[in-house]
C-alpha positions in Angstrom: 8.3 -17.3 -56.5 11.9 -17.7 -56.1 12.5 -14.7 -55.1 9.5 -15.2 -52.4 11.3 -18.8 -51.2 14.9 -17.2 -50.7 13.3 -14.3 -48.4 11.7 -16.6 -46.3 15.0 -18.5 -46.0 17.0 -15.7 -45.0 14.3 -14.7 -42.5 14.6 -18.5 -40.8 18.2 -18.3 -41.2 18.3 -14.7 -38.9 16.1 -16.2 -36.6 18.0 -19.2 -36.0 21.1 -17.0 -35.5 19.3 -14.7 -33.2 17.6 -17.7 -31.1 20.8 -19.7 -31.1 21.2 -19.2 -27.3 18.4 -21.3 -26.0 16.2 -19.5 -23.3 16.0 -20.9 -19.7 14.7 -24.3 -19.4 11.6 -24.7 -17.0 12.7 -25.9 -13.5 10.7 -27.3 -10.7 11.5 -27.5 -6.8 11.8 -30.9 -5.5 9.0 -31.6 -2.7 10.5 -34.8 -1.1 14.3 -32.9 -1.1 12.3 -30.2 0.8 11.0 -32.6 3.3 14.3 -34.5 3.2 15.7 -31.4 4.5 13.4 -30.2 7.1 13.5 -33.5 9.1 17.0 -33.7 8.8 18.2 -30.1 10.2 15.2 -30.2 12.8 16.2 -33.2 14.2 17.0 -33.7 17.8 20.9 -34.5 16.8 20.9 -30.7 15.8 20.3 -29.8 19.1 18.0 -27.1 18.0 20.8 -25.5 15.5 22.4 -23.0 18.3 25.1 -20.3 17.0 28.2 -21.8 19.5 26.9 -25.1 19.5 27.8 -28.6 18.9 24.5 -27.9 16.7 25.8 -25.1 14.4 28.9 -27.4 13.7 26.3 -30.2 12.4 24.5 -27.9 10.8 27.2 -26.0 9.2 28.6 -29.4 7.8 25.4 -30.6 6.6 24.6 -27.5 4.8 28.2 -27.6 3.5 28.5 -30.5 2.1 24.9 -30.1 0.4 26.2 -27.2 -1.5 29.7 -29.4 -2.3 26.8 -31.7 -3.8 25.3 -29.4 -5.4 27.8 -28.0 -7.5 27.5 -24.2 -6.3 30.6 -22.1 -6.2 32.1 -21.2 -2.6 31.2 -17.3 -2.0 34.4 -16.4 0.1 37.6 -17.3 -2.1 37.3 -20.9 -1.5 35.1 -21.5 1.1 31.4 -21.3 1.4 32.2 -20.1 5.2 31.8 -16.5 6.1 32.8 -15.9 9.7 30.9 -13.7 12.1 32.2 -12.8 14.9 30.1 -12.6 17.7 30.2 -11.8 21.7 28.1 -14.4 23.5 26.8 -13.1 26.8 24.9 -15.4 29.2 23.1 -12.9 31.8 21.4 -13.2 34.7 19.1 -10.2 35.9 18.6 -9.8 39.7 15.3 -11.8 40.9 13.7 -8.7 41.6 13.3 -4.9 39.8 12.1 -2.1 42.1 10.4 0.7 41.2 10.5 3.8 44.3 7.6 5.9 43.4 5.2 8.3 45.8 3.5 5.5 47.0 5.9 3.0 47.7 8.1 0.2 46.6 7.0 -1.6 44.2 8.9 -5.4 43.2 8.9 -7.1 40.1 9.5 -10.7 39.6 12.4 -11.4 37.3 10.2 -13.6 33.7 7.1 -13.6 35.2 6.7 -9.5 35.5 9.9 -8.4 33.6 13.0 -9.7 31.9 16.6 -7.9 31.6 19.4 -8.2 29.3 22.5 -6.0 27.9 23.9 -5.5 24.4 27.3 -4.6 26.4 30.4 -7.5 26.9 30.3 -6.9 30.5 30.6 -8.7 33.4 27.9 -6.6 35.5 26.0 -3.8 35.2 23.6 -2.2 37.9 20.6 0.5 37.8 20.6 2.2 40.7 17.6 4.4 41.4 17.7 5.4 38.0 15.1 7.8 37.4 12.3 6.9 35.1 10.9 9.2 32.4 7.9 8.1 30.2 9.1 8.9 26.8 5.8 8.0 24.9 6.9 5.5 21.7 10.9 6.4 21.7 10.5 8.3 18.9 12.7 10.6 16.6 11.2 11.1 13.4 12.7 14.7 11.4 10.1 14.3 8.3 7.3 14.0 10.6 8.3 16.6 12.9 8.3 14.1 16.0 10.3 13.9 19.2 9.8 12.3 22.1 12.9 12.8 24.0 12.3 16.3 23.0 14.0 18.8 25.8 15.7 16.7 28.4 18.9 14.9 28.9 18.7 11.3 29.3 22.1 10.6 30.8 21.1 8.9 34.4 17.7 8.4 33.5 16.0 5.3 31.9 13.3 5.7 29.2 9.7 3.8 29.9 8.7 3.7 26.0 5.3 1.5 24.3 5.5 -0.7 21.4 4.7 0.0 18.5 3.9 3.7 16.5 1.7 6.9 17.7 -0.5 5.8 14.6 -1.2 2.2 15.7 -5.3 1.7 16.8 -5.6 5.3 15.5 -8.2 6.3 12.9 -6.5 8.0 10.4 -4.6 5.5 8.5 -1.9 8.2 6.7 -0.6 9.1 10.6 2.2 7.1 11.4 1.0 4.6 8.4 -2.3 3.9 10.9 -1.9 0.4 12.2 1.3 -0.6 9.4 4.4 -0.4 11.6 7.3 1.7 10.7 10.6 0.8 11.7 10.6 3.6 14.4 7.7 0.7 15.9 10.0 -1.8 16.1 12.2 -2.9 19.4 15.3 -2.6 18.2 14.7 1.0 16.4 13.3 1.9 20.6 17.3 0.3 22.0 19.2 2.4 19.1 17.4 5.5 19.3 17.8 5.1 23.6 21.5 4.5 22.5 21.5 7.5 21.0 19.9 9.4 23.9 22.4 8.1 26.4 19.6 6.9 28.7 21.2 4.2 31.3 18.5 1.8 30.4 15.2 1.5 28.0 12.4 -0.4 29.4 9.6 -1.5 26.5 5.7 -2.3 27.9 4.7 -5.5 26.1 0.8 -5.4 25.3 0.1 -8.7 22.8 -1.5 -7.2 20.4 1.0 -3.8 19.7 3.8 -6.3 20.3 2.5 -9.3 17.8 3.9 -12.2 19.9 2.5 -12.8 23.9 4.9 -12.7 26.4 6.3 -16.2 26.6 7.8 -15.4 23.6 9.6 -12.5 25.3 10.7 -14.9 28.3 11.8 -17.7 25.9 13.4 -14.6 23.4 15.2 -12.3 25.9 16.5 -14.5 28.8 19.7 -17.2 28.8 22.0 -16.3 26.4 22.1 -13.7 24.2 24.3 -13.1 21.0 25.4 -9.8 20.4 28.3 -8.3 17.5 30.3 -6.4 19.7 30.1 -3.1 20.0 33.7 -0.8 20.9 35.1 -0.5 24.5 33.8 3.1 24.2 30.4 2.5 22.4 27.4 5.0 24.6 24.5 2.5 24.5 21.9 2.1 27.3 23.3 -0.1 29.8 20.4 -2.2 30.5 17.4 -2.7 28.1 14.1 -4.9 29.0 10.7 -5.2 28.9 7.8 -5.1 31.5 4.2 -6.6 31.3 1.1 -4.4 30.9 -0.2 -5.2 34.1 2.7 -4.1 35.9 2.7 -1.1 33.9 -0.3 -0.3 34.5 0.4 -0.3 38.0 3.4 1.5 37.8 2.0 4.7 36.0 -0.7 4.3 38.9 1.3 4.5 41.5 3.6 7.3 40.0 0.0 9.4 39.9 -0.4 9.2 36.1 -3.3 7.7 34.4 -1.8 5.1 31.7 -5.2 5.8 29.5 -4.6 9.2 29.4 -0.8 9.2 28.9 -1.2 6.6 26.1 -3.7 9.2 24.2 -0.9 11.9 24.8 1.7 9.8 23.3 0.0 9.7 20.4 -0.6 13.5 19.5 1.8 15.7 18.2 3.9 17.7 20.4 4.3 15.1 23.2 7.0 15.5 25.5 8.6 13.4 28.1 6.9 12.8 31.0 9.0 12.6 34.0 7.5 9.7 36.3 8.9 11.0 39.8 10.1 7.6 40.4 13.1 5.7 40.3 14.0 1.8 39.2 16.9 -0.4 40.4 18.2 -3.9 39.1 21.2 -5.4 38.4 22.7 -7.9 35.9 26.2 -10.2 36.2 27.2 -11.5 32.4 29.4 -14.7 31.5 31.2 -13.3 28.3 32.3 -15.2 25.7 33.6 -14.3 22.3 33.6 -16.6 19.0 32.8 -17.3 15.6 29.9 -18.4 13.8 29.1 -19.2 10.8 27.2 -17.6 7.3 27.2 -20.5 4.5 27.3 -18.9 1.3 27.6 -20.3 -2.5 26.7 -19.1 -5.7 26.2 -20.0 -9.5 27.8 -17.7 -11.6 25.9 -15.7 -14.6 26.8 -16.3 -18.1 26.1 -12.8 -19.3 25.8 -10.2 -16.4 27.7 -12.2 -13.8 28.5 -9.2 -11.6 24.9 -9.3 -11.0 23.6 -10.7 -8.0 20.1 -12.3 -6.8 20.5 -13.4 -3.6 18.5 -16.1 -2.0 18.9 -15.9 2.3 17.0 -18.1 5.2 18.8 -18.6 8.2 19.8 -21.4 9.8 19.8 -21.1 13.3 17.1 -21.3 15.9 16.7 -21.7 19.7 19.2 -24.4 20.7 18.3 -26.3 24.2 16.2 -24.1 26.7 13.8 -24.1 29.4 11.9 -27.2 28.9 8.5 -27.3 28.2 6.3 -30.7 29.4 9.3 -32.6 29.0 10.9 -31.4 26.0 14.3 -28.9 25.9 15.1 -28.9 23.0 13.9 -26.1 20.6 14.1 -27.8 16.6 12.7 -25.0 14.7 11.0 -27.6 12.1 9.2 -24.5 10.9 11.3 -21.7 12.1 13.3 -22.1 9.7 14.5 -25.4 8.8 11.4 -25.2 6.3 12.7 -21.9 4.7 16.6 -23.3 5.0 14.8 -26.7 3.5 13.4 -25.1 0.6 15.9 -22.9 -0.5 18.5 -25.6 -0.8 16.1 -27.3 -3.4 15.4 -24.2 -5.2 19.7 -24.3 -5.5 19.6 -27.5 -6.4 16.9 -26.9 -9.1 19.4 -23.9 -10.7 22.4 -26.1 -10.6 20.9 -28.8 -12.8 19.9 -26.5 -15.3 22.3 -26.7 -18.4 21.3 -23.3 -18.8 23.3 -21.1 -16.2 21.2 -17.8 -15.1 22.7 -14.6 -17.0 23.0 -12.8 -13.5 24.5 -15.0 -10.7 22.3 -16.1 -8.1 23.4 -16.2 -4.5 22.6 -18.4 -2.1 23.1 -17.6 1.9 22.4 -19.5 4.8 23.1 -17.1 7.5 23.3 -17.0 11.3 21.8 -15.8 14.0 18.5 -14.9 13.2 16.8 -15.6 16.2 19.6 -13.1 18.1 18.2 -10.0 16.2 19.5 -10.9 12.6 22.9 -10.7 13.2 23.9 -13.2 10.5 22.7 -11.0 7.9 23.7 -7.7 9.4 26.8 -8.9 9.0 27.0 -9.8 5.8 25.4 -6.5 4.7 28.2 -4.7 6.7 30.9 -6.8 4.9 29.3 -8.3 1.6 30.6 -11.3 -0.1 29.1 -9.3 -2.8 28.6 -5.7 -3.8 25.5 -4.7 -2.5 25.4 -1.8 -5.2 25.3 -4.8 -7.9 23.0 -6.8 -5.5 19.5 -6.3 -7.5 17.3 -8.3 -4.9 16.9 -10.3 -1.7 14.4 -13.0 -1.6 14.3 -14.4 2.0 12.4 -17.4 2.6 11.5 -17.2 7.2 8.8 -20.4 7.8 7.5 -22.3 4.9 3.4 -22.7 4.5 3.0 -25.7 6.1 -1.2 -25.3 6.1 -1.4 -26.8 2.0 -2.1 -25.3 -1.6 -3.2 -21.7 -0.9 -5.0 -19.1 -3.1 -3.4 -16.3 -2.1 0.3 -14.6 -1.9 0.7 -12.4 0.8 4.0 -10.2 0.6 5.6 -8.9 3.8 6.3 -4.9 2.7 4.1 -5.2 -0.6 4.1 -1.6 -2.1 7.4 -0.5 -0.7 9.4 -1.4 -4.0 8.6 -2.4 -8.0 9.5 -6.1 -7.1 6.1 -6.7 -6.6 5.3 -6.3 -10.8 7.3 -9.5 -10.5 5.8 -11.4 -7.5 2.3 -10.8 -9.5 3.3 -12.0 -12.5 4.7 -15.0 -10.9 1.4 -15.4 -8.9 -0.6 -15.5 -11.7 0.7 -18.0 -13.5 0.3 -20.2 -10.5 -3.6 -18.6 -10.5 -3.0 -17.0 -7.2 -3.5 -13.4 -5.6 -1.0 -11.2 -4.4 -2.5 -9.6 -0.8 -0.5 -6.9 1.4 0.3 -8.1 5.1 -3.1 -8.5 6.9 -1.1 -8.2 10.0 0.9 -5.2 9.5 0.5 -4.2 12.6 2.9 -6.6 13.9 6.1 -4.7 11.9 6.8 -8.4 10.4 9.1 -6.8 7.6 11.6 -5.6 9.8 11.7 -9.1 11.7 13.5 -11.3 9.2 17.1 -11.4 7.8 15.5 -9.6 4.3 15.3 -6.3 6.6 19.1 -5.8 6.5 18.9 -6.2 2.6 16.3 -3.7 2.9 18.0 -1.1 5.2 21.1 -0.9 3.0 18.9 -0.4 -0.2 18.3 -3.9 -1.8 14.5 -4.3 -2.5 13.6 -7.4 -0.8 11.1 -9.8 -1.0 9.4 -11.9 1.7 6.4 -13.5 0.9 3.9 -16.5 0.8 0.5 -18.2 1.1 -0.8 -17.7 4.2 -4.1 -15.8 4.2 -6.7 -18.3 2.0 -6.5 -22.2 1.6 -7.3 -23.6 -1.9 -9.9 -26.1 -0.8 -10.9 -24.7 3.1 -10.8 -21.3 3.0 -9.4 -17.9 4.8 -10.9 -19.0 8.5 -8.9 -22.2 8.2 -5.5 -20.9 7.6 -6.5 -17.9 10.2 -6.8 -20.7 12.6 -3.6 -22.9 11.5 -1.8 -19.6 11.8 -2.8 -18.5 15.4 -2.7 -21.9 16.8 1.1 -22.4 15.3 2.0 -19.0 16.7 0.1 -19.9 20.4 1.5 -23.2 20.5 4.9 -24.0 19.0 6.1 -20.8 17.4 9.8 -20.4 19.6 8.5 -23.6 21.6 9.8 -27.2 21.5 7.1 -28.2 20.0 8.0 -26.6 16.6 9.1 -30.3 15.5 8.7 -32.1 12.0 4.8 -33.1 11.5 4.5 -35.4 9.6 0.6 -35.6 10.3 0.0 -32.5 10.5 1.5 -30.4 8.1 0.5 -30.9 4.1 3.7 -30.2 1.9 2.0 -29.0 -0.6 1.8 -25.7 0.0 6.2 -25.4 0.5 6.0 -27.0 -3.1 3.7 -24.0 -4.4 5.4 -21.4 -2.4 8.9 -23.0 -3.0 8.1 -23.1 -6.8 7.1 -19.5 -7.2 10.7 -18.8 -5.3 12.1 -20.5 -7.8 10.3 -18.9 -10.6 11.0 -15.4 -9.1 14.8 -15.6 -8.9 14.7 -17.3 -12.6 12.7 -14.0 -13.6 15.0 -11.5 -12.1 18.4 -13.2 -12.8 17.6 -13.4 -16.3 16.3 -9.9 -17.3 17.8 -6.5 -17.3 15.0 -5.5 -14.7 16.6 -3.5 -11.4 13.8 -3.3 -8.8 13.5 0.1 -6.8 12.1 0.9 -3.5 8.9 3.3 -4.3 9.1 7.1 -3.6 7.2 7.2 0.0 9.2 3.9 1.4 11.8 4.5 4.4 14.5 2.6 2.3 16.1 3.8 -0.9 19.6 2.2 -2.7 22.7 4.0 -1.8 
């Protein structure tokens, strides 16, 4: 019996000493700091939080001096600043584009049929009778064997290209990943690869539903001032890049002598080549250039046990600034887009700096900039990390907080590109909530937020939240919130602080299983990786 007593001591003796470093304590998100936040930074004195601004500079402070409060560790030496240099170019396209074809001239209005911009630092740039060539999506793609600038030179010729992929409203759902987007569907992929072709200008056709966003959002996206890093004296890029409305498509390829049906079922089958137009376009652009500095905000908490391990949390800051007004109102607050997701990951910081438990891998947290200028903030940062992004072992980007209330579901932008989704589920479950796929993938809304860049130089990253079924009113209530928010306020002044109208209740849920997501990864061992048949790998 003694012998039986002084076993069982020695076995609650090792235990002790194997326990004596007590595991992480439980933390919750704060809903009133989140709401705190949001009205705060969407605000009216933020001047819709514009990169140049007197609203960065409030912005900046605010979120400065939150982190000060907070207790989290400036990223760069001793500053939570990280400088990004950027050139600001204020264009302003001739009133008219005109298209010489067979039969005729025709003349584009400048917002209502077409808007114009440049990626160059340059005072002015013209198209003269540049000739067009229809080059189907803008397409390059070696594994699949597709080219659509395949045999001909693009120097003094601009590309007419579609949105979207050759697999997009297409049956077979392997092709192109069927109605998914790839990268090689998304705008920016069309002006690099053009860039690459030497083409002296890219012009995109919007159609809504290829595009994801109606055309307002291109005049209200791709007119004013633009933001751009600059690019070397010597960089080849397209000279001119824009978009045109379907209509006036349509009525170009009609004109030309091509039927846009047909040439749109061409573009879509393998072995499509360019398709000269026999026509020619001409518009011109003068630039106000102006180069300066704005602003990532970056702090950390450092890991006790791995802390050259990083988990980085990222929403960005920025939004619209003052712009055209809309029934009275010019100033663009981005209550949703993104003070919401800049909202809630300041309380998920907060929440990890008042635990007397620090994380074993350090957890990162960057508000970055220029988001709404084609993620430039976070390209930046990717380009010259505060952090090794080899030791980086996720991004969790939080772009719009559910604002619609307690939701069933979880549905993860990119879900099955990477193993960070055993997480998400487990995380999901024990808030007794589903983890869905983007029902919308058609829109490409992965590569449209700052976790993209993560993604591109090989950090699995994470975007995700309720959006698809409401606890108590179901999946054709929140389909309805989410169309009439992006119909009526998404990159409008109406995006304000709703105090009425939105239920914070659903940025607690989706702000707590944030939380719980970084507490998993930055204290286990786990190293997400991208699955075999995504487009991104770690380098």
């Amino acid at each position: 019996m003694r012998s039986f007593f002084f076993v069982l001591l020695a076995g609650m003796l090792f235990s002790c000493n194997e326990n004596n470093k007590p595991s992480f304590p439980t933390l919750t998100v704060d809903k009133q700091l989140i709401v705190k936040h949001i009205k705060e930074l969407s605000s009216d004195g933020y001047e819709g939080r514009r990169p140049f601004t007197k609203g960065e500079q409030r912005t900046v402070e605010y979120l400065t001096k939150e982190f000060e409060k907070i207790g989290l560790l400036p990223a760069n030496g001793d500053s939570y600043h990280q400088d990004v240099p950027l050139v600001e170019i204020t264009g302003s396209p001739s009133q008219e584009m005109t298209f010489k074809t067979k039969k005729g001239t025709q003349t584009l209005e400048r917002y209502e049929d077409f808007v114009l911009h440049t990626q160059r630092a340059t005072s002015e740039l013209n198209l003269n009778q540049s000739e067009l060539v229809f080059c189907g999506f803008g397409t390059v793609d070696s594994k699949r064997s597709w080219n659509d600038y395949a045999g001909i030179d693009m120097k003094g010729k601009t590309a007419v290209v579609l949105v979207n992929d050759p697999g997009f409203g297409g049956e077979d759902p392997s092709f192109f990943k069927g109605d998914e987007m790839t990268y090689s569907g998304r705008w920016t992929y069309k002006y690099e690869e053009a860039d690459r072709q030497g083409a002296d200008a890219i012009i995109l056709i919007h159609e809504t539903s290829s595009a994801g966003y109606p055309w307002f959002v291109i005049k209200s996206s791709w007119s004013g001032t633009m933001l751009e890093i600059e690019r070397p004296p010597d960089a080849e890029d397209c000279a001119l890049k824009g978009w045109i409305s379907l209509e006036k498509a349509q009525a170009l390829f009609e004109a030309c002598g091509l039927n846009f049906t047909e040439q749109l079922k061409n573009a879509r089958k393998p072995g499509f080549t360019p398709v000269p137009m026999n026509a020619t376009v001409s518009a011109s652009l003068t630039n106000k250039v102006k180069k300066d500095i704005t602003k990532n905000v970056i702090g950390y908490i450092k890991g006790s046990e791995q802390p050259e391990e990083y988990v980085i949390y990222s929403a960005h800051w920025d939004h619209l600034g003052i712009g055209a007004p809309v029934d009275g109102d010019s100033i663009y607050n981005g209550a949703l887009d993104n003070a919401s997701g800049t909202a809630t990951v300041l309380s998920i910081a907060e929440a990890f700096a008042g635990s007397e438990v620090p994380p074993k891998r350090s957890v990162v947290f960057a508000m970055v900039t220029a988001e709404e200028q084609g993620l430039l903030g976070s390209q930046y940062y990717c380009q010259n990390p505060l952090f090794p992004i080899k030791k980086t072992v996720a991004n969790i980007n939080m772009d719009g907080v559910n604002p619609i209330g307690t939701m069933k579901d979880v549905t993860a932008i990119g879900f099955g590109l990477s193993d960070i989704d055993k997480i998400l589920k487990e995380e999901a479950q024990k808030q007794s909530r589903y983890v869905l796929p983007d029902q919308n993938p058609e829109k490409g809304s992965y590569f449209r937020s700052d976790h993209f860049n993560f993604a591109k130089v090989g950090v699995p990253a994470i975007y995700a939240g309720g959006r698809t079924e409401h606890a108590a009113k179901g999946k054709e209530y929140a389909k309805s919130f989410m169309e009439e928010y992006v119909s009526t306020y998404y990159h409008q002044p109406s995006d304000e602080y709703d105090p009425s109208g939105w239920n914070h209740d659903g940025m607690l849920q989706d702000g707590q299983l944030y939380l719980n997501l970084g507490i998993n990864l930055a204290n286990s061992d786990f190293w997400p990786s991208w699955n075999d048949d995504s487009e991104f790998q770690r380098k």
